[in-house]
Each structure stands twice: as structure tokens, then as C-alpha cells.
N, CA, C, O and CB atoms as a CASP TS submission, in Angstrom:
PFRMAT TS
TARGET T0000
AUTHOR 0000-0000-0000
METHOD Language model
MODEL 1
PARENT N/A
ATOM      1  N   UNK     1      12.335   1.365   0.580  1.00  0.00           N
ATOM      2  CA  UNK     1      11.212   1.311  -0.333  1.00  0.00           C
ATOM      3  C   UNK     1      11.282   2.456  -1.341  1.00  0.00           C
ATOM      4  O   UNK     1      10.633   2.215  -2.360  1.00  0.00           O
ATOM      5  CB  UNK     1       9.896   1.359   0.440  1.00  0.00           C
ATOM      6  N   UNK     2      11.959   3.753  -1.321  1.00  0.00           N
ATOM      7  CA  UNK     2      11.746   4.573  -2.073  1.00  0.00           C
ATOM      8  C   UNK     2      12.972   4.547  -2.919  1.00  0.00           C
ATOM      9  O   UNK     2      13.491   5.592  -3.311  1.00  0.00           O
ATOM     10  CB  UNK     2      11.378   5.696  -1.460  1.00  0.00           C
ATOM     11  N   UNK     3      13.543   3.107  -3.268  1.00  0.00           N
ATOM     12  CA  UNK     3      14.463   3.006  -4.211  1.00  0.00           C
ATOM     13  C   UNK     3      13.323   2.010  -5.060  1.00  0.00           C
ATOM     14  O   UNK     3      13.116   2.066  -6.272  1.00  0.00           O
ATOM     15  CB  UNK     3      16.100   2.405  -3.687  1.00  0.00           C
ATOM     16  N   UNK     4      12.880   1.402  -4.413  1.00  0.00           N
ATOM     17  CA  UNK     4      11.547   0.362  -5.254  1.00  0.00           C
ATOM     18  C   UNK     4      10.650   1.422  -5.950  1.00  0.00           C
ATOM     19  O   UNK     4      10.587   1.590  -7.168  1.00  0.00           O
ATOM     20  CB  UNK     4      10.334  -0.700  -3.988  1.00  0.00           C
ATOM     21  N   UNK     5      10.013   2.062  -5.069  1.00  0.00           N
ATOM     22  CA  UNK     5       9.268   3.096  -6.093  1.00  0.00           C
ATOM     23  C   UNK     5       9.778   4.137  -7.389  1.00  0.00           C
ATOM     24  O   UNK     5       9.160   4.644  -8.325  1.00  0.00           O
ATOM     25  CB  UNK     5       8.728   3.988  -5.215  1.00  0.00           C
ATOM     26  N   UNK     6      11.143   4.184  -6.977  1.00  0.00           N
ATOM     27  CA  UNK     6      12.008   5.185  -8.150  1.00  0.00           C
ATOM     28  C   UNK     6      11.800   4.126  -9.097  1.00  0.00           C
ATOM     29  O   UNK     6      11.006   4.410  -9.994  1.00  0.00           O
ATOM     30  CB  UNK     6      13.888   5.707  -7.892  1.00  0.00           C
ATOM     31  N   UNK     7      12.362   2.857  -9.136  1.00  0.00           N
ATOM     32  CA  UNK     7      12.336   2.062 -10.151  1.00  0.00           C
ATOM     33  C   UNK     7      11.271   2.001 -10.720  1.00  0.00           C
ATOM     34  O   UNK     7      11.109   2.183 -11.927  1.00  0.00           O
ATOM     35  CB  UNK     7      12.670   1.022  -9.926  1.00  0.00           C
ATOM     36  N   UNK     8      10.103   1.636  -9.612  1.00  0.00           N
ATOM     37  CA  UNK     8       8.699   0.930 -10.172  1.00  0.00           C
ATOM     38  C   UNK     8       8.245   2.047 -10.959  1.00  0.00           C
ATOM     39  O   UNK     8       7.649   1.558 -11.919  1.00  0.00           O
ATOM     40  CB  UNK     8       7.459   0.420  -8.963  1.00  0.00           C
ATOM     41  N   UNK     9       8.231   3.115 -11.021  1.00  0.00           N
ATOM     42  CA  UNK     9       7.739   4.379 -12.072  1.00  0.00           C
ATOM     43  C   UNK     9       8.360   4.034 -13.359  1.00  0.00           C
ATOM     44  O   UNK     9       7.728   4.082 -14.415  1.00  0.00           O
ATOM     45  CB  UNK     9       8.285   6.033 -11.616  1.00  0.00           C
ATOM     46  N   UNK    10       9.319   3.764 -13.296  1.00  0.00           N
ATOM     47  CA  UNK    10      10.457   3.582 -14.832  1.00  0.00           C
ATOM     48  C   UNK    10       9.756   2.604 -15.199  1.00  0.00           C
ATOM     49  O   UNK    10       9.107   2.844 -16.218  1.00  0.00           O
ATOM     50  CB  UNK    10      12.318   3.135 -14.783  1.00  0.00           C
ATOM     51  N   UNK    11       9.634   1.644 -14.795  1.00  0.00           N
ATOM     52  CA  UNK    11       8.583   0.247 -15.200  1.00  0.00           C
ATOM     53  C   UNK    11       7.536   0.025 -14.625  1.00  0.00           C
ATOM     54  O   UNK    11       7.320   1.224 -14.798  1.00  0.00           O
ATOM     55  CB  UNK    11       9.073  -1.026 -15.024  1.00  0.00           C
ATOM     56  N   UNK    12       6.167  -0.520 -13.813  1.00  0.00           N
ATOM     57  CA  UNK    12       5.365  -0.327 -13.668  1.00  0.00           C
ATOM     58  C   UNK    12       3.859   0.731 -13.606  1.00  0.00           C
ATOM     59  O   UNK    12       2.646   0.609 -13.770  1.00  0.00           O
ATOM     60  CB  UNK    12       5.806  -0.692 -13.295  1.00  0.00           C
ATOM     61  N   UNK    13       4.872   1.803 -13.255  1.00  0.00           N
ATOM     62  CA  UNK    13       3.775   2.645 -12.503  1.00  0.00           C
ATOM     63  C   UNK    13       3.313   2.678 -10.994  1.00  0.00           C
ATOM     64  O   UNK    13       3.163   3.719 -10.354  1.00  0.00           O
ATOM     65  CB  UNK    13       2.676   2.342 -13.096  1.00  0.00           C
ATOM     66  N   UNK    14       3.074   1.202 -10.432  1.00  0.00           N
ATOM     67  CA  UNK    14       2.809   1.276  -9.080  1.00  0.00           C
ATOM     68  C   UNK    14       3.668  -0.143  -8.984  1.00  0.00           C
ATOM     69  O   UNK    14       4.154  -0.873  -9.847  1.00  0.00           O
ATOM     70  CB  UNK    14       1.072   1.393  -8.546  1.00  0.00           C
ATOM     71  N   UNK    15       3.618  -0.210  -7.066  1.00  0.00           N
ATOM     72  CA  UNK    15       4.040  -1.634  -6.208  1.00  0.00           C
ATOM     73  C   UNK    15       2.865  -2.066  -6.269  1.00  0.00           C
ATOM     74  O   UNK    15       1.775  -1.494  -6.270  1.00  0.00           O
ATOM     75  CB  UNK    15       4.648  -1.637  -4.607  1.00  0.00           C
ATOM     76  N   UNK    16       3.229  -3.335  -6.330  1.00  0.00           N
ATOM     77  CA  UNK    16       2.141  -4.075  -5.036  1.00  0.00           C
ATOM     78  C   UNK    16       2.991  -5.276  -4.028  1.00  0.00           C
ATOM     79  O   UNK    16       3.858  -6.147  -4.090  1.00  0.00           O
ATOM     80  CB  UNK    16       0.593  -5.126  -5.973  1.00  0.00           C
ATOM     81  N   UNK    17       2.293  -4.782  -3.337  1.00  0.00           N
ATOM     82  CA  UNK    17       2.790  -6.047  -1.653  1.00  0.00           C
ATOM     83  C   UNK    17       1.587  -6.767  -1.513  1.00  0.00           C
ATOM     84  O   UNK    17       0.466  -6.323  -1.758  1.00  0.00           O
ATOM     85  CB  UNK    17       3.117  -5.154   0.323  1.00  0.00           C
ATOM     86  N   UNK    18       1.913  -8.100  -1.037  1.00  0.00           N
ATOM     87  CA  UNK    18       0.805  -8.704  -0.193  1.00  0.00           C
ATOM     88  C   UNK    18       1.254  -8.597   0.922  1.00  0.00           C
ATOM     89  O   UNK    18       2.436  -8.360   1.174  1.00  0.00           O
ATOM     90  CB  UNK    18       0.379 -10.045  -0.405  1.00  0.00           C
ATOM     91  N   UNK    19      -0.070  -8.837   2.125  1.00  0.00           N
ATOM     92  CA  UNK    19       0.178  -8.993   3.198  1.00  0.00           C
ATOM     93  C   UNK    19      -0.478 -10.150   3.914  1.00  0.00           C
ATOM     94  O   UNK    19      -1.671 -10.409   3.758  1.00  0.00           O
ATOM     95  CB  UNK    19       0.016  -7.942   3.647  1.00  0.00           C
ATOM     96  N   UNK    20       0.286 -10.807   4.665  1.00  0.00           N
ATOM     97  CA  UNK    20       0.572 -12.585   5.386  1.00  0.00           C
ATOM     98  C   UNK    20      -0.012 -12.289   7.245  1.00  0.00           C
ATOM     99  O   UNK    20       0.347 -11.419   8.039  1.00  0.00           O
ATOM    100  CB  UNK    20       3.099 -13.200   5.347  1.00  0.00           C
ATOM    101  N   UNK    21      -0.695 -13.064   7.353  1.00  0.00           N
ATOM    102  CA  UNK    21      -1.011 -13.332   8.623  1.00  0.00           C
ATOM    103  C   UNK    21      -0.029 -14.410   9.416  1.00  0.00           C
ATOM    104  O   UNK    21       0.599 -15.234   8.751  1.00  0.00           O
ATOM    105  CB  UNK    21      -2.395 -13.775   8.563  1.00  0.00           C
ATOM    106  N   UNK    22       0.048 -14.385  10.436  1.00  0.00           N
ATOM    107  CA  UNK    22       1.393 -14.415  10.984  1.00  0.00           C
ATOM    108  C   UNK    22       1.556 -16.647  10.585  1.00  0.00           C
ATOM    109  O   UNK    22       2.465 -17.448  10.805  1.00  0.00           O
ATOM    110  CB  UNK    22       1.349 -13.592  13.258  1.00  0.00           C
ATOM    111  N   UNK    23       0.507 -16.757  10.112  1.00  0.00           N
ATOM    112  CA  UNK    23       0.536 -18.830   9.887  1.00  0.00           C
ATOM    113  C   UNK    23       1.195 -18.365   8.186  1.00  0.00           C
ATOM    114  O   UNK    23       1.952 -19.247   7.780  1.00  0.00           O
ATOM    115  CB  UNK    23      -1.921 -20.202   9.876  1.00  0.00           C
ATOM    116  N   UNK    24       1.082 -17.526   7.474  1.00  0.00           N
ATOM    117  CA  UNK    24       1.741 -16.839   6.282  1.00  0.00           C
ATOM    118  C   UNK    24       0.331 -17.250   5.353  1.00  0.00           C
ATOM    119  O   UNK    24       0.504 -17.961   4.363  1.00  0.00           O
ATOM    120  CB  UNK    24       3.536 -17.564   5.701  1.00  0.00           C
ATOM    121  N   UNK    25      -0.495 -16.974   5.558  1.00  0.00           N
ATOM    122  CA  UNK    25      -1.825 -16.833   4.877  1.00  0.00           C
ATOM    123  C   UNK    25      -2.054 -15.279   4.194  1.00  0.00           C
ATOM    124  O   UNK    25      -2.155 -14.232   4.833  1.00  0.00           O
ATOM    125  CB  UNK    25      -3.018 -17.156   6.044  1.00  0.00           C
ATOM    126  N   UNK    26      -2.102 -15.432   2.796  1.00  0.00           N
ATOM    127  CA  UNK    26      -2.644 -13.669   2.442  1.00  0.00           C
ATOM    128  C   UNK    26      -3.695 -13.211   2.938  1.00  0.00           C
ATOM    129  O   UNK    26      -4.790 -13.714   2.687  1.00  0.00           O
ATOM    130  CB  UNK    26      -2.989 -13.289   1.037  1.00  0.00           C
ATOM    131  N   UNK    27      -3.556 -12.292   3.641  1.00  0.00           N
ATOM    132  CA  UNK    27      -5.042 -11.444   3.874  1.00  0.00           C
ATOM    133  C   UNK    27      -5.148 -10.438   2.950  1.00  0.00           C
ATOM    134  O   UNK    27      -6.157 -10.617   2.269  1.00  0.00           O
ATOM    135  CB  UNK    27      -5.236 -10.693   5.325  1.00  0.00           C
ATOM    136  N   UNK    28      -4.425  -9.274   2.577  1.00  0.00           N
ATOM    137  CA  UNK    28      -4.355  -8.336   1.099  1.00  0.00           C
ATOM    138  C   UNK    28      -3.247  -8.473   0.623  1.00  0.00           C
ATOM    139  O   UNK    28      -2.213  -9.120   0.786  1.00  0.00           O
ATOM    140  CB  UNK    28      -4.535  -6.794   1.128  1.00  0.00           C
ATOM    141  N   UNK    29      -3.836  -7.459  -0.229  1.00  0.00           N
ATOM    142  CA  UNK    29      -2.696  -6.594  -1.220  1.00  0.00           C
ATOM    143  C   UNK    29      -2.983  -4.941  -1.073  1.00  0.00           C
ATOM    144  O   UNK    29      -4.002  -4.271  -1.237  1.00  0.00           O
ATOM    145  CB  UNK    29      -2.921  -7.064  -3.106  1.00  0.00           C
ATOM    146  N   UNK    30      -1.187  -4.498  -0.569  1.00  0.00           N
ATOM    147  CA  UNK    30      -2.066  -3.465  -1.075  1.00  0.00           C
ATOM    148  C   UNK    30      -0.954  -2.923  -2.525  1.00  0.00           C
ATOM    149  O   UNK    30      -0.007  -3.582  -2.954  1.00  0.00           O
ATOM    150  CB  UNK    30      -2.454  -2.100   0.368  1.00  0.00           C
ATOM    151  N   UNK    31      -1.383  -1.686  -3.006  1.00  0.00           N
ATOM    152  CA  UNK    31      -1.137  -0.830  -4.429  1.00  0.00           C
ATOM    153  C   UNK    31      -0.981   0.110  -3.882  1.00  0.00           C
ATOM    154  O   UNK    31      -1.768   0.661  -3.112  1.00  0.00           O
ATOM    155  CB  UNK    31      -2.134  -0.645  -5.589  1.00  0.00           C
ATOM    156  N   UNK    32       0.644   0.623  -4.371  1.00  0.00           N
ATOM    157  CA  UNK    32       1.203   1.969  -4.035  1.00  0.00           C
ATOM    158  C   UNK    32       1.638   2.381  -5.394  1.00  0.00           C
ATOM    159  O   UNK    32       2.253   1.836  -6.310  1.00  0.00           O
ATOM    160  CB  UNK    32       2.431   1.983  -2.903  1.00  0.00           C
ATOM    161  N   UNK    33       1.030   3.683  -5.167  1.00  0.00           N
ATOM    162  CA  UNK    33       0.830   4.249  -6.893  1.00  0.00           C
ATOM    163  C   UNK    33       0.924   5.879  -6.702  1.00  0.00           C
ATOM    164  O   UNK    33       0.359   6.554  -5.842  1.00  0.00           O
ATOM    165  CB  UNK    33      -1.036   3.762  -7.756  1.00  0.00           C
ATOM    166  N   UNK    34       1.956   6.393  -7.942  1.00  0.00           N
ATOM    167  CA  UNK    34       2.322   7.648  -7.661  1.00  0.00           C
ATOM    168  C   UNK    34       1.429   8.717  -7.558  1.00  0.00           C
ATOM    169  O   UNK    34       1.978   9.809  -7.412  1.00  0.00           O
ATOM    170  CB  UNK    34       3.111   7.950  -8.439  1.00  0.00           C
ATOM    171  N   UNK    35      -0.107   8.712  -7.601  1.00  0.00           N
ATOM    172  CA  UNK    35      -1.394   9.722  -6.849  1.00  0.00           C
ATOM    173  C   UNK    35      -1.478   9.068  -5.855  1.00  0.00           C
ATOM    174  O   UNK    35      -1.606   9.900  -4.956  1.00  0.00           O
ATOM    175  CB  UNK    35      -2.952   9.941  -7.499  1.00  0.00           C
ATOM    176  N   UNK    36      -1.492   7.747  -5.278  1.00  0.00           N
ATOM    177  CA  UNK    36      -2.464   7.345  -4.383  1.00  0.00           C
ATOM    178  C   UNK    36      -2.093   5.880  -3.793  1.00  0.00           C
ATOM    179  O   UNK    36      -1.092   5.394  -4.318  1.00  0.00           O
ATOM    180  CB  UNK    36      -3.843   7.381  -5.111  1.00  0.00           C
ATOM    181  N   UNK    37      -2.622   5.209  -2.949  1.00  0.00           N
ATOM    182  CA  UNK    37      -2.935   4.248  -2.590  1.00  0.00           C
ATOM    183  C   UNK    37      -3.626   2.765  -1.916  1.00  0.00           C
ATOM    184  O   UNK    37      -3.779   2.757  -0.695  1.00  0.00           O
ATOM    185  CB  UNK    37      -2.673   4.525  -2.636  1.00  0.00           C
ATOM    186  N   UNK    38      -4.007   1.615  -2.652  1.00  0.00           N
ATOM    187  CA  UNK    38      -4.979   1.025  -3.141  1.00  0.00           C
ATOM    188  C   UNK    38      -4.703  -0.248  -1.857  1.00  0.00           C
ATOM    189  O   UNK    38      -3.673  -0.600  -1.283  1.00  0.00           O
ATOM    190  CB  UNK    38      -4.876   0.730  -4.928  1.00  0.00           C
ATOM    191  N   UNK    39      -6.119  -0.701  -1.749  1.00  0.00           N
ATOM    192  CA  UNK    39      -6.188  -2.126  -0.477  1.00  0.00           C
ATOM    193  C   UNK    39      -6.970  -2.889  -1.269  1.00  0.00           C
ATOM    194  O   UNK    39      -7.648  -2.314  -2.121  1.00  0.00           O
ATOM    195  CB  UNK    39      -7.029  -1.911   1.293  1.00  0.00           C
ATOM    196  N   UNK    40      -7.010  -3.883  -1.183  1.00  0.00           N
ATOM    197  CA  UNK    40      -8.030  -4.854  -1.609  1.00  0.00           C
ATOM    198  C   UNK    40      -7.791  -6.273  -0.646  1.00  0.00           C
ATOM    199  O   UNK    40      -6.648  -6.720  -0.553  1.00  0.00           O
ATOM    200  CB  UNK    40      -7.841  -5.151  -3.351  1.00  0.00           C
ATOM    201  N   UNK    41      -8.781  -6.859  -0.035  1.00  0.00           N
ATOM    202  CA  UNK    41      -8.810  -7.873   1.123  1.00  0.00           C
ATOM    203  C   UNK    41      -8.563  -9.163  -0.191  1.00  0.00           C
ATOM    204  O   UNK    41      -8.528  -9.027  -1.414  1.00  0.00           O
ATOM    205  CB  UNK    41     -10.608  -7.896   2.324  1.00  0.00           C
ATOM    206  N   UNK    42      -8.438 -10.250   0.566  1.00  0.00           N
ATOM    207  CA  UNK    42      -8.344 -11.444  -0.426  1.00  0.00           C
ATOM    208  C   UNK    42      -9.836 -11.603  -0.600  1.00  0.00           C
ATOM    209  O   UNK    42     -10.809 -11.358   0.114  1.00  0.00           O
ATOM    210  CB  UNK    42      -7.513 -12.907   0.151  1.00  0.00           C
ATOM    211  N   UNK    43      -9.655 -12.121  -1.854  1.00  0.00           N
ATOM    212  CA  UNK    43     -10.914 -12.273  -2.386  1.00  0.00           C
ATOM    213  C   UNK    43     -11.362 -11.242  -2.963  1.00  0.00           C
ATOM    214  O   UNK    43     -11.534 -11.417  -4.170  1.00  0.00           O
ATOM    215  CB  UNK    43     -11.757 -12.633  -1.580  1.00  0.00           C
ATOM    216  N   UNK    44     -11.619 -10.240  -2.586  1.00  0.00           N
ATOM    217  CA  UNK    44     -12.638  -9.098  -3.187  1.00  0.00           C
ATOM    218  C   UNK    44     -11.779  -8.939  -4.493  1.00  0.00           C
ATOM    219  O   UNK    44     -10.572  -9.135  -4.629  1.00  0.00           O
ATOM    220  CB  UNK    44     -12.869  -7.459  -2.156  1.00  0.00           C
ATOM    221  N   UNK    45     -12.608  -8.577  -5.317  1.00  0.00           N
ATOM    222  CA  UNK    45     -12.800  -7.735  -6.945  1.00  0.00           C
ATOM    223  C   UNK    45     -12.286  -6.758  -7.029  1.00  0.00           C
ATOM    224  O   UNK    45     -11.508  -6.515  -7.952  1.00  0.00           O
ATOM    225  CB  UNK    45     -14.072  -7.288  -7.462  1.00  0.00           C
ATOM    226  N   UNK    46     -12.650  -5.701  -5.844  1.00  0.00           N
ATOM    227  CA  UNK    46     -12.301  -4.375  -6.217  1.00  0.00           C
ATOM    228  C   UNK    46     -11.467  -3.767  -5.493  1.00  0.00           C
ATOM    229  O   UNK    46     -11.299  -4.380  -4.439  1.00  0.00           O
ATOM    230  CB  UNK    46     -13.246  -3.623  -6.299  1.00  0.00           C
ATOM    231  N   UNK    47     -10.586  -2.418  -5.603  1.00  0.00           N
ATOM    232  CA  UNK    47      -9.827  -1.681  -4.739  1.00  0.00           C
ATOM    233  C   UNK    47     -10.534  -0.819  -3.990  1.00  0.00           C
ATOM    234  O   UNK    47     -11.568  -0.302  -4.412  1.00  0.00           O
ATOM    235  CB  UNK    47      -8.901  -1.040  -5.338  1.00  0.00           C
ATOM    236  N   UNK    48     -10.034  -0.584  -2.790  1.00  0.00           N
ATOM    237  CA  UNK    48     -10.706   0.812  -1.870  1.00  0.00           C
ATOM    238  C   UNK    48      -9.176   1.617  -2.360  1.00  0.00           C
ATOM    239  O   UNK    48      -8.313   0.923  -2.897  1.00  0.00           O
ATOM    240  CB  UNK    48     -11.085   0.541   0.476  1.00  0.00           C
ATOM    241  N   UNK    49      -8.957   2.948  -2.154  1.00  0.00           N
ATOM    242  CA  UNK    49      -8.538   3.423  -2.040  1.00  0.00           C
ATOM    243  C   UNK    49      -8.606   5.217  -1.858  1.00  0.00           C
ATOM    244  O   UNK    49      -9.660   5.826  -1.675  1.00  0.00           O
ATOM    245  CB  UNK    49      -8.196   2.772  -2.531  1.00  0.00           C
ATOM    246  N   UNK    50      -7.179   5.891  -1.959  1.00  0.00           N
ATOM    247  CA  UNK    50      -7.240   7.318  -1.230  1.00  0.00           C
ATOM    248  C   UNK    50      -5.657   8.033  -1.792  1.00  0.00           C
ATOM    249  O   UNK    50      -4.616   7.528  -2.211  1.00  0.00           O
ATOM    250  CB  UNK    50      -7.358   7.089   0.830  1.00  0.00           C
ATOM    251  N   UNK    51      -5.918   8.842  -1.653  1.00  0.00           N
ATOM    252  CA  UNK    51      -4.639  10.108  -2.691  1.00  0.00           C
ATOM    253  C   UNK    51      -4.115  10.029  -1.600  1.00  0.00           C
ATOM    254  O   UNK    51      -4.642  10.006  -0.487  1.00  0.00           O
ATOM    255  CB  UNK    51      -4.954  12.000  -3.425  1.00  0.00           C
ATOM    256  N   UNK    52      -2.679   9.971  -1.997  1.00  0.00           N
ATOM    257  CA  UNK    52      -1.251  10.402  -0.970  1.00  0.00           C
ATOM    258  C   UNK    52      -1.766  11.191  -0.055  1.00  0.00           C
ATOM    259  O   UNK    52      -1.745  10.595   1.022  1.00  0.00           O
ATOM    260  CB  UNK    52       0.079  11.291  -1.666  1.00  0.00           C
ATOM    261  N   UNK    53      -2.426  12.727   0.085  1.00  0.00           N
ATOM    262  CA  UNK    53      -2.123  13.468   0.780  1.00  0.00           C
ATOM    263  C   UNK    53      -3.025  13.096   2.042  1.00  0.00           C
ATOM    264  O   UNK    53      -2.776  13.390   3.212  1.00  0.00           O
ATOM    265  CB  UNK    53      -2.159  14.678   0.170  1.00  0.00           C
ATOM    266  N   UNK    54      -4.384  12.221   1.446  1.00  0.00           N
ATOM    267  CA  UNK    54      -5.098  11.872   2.157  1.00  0.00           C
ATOM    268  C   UNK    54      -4.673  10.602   3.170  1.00  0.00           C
ATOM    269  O   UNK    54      -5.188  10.700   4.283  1.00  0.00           O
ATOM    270  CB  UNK    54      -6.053  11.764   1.398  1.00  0.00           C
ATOM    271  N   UNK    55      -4.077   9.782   3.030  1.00  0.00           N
ATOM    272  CA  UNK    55      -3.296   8.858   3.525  1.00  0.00           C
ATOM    273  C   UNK    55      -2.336   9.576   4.649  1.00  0.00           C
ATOM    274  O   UNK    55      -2.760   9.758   5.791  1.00  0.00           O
ATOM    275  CB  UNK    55      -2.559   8.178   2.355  1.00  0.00           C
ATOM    276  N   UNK    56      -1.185   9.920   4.300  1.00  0.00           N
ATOM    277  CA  UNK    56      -0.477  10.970   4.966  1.00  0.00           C
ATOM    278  C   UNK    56      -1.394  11.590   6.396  1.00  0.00           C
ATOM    279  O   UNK    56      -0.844  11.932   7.443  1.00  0.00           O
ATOM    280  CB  UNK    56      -0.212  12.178   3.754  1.00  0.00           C
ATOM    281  N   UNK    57      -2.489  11.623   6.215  1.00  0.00           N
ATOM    282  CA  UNK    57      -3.339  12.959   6.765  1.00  0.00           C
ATOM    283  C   UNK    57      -3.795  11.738   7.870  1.00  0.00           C
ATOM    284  O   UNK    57      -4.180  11.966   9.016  1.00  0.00           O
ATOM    285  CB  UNK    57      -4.826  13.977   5.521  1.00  0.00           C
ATOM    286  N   UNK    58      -3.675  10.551   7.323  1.00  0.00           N
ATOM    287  CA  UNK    58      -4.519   9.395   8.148  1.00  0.00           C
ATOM    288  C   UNK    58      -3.611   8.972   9.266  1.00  0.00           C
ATOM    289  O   UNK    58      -3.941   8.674  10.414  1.00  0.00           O
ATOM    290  CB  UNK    58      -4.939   7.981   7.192  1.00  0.00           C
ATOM    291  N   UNK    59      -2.042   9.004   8.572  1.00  0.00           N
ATOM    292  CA  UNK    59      -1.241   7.941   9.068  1.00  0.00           C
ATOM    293  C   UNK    59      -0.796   9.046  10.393  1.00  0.00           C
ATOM    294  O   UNK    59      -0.123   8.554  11.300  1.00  0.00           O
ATOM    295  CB  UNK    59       0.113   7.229   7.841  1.00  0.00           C
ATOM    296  N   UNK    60      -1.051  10.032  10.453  1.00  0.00           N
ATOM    297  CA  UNK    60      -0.720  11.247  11.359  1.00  0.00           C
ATOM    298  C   UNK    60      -1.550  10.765  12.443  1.00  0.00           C
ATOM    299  O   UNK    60      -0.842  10.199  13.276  1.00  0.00           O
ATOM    300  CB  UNK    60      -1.105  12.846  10.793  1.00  0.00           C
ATOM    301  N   UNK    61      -2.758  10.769  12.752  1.00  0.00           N
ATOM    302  CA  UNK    61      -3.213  10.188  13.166  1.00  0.00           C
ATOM    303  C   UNK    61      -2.733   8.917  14.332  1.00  0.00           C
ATOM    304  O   UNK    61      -3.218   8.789  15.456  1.00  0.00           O
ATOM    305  CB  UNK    61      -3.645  10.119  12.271  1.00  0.00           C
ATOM    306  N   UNK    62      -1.798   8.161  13.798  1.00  0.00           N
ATOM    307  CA  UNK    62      -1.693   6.986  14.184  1.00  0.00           C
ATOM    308  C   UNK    62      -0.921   6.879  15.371  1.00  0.00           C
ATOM    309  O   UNK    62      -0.376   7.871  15.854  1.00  0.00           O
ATOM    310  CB  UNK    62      -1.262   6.276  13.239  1.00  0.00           C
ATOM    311  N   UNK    63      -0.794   5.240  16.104  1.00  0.00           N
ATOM    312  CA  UNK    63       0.226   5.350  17.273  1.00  0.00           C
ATOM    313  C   UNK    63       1.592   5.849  16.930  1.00  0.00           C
ATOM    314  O   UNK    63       1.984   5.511  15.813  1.00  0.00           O
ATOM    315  CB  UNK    63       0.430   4.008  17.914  1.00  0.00           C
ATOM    316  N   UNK    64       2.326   6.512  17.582  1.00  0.00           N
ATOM    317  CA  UNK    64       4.102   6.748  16.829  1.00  0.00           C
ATOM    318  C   UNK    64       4.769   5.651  17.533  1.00  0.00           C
ATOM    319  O   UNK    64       4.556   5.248  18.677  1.00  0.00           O
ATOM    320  CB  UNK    64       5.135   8.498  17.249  1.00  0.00           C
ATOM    321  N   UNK    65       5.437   5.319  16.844  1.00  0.00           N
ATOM    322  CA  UNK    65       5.976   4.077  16.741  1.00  0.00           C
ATOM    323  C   UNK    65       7.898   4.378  16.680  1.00  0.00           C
ATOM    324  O   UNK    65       8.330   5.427  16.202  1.00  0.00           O
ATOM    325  CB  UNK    65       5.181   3.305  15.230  1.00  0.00           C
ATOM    326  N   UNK    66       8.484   3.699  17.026  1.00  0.00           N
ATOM    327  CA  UNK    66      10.022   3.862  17.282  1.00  0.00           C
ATOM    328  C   UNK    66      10.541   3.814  15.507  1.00  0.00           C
ATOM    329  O   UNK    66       9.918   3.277  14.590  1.00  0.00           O
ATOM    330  CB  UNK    66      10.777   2.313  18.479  1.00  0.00           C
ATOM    331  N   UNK    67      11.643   4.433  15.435  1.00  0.00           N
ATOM    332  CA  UNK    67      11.609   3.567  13.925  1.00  0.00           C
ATOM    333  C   UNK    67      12.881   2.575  14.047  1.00  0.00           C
ATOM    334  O   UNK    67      13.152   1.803  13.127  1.00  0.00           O
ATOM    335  CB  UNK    67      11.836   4.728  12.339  1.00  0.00           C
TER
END
């Protein structure tokens, strides 16, 4: 992914991904953007979002996982 984001700066500015429930139905999107990054559920209008460092700070937090 951080060959997608090198690019996406040269042209976009940010990614976006959707994300598929396992029948492949969208449930979001989210927006990865060089301050920050953005969720929005299907349907909704608007973005939630939170600054890199704050994210980072979240994902610490989380189960660790194998890679």
C-alpha cells in the first residue's frame, strides 16, 4: 500500500477503498489522506474522521495480529 499512496499524492491526494461484507455487499469506504483518515458507512453523506497520529494511537490499542 505505501507504493499506492506514493503515487496517490502525485495524483489524487488521498485513496479510497471500499469495504465488502463477506456475500460482497459494500458496507464503507474508507479515505486515506496524507493528515488523516476518513470512514463513511454506505449511505451516509458525511465522513467521520481522525489525524494519522490519532489513528496510530488507536490502532495500538488493538488485538496484535500475526502479519
Amino acid at each position: 500500500m505505501a507504493n499506492q499512496l506514493g503515487r496517490c499524492k502525485q495524483y489524487k491526494k488521498h485513496l479510497d477503498l471500499a469495504f465488502l461484507d463477506a456475500s460482497g455487499k459494500k458496507i464503507g469506504e474508507i479515505r486515506i489522506k496524507p493528515n488523516g483518515i476518513l470512514w463513511a458507512s454506505k449511505g451516509q453523506k458525511g465522513w467521520r474522521g481522525m489525524s494519522l497520529p490519532k489513528f496510530a494511537k488507536l490502532m495500538e490499542r488493538g488485538k496484535k495480529q500475526q502479519k
